[in-house]
N, C-alpha and C positions, 0 to 999 in steps of 0.2 A: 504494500500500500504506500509508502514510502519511498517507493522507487518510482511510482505512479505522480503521485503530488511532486516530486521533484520533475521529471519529465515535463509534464503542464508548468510548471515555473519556468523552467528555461525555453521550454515551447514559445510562452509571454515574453520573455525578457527578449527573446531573438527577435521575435515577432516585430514587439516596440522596437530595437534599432533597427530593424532593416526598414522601418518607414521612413527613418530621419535622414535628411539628409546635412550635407556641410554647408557652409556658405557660399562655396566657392561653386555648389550646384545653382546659386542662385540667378535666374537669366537677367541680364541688364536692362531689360524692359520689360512691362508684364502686358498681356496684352486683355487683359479686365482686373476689375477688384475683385472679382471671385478667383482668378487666378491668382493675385498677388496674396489674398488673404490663404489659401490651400497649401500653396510657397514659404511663408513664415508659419504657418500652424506647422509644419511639418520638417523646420530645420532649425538644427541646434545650434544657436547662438553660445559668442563667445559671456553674451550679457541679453541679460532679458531683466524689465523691473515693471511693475507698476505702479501708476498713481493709487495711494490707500483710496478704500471703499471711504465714500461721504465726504472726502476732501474739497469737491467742488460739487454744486448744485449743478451749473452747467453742463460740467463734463458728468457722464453717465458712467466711462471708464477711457481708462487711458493707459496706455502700455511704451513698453521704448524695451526695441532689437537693435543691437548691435556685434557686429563679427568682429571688427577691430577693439572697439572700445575708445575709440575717435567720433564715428558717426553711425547711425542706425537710423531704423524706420518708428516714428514715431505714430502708433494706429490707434485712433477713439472715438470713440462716440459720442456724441452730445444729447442734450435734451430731448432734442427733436427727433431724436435716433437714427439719424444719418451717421453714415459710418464713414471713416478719410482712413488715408494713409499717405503719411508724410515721409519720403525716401532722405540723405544726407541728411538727419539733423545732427548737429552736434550732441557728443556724451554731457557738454557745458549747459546747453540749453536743457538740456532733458532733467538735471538734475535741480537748473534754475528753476522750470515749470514745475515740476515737481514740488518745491521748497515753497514758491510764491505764496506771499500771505495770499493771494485771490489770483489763482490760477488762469481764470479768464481773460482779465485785466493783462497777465505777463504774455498769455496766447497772442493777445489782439495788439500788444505793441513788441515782441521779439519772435514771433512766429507767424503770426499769418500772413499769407504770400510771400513768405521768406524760403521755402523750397519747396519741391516738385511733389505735386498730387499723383499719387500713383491710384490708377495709371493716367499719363499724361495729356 
């Protein structure tokens, strides 16, 4: 039975990485937001964080990928529950938005239309 249950474990764990991919699988353009979001659900970042739950009204959720640890895709959601994804943001800005007494207010004068809506 034991030999059973370990089998099913490693069965999963193989499983789970052979979905993931590198960053370096990542293509230089996505050609929809369902491709772009299928693309980061599914590769292993050198850095992944999120904005805490209830930190902004505004934002509904907010995430930051990054392979280097220089820049990453910044992807959230708002009120209205439209969903972005922001490619090149800075690890500097992500940690400023993140920090902002009012996240929205730091959105709408160091991020927005400061880089590329994926897709473009």
């Amino acid at each position: 039975m034991k030999n059973i249950f370990l089998v099913l474990v490693l069965a999963l764990i193989f499983q789970a990485t052979a979905k993931a991919q590198t960053c370096d699988d990542l293509p230089a353009n996505f050609r929809s937001y369902n491709e772009a979001t299928r693309a980061i659900q599914n590769t292993s970042f050198v850095l992944s964080d999120e904005l805490p739950f209830g930190k902004s009204s505004w934002f509904l959720s907010a995430a930051y990928y990054s392979c280097d640890n220089y820049f990453g895709y910044l992807v959230y959601s708002t009120q209205d529950r439209t969903e972005h994804i922001l490619e090149g943001v800075p690890l500097k800005v992500w940690t400023e938005f993140k920090t902002a007494k009012v996240t929205v207010t730091y959105y709408i004068q160091n991020v927005k239309g400061k880089y590329r809506m994926v897709p473009d």
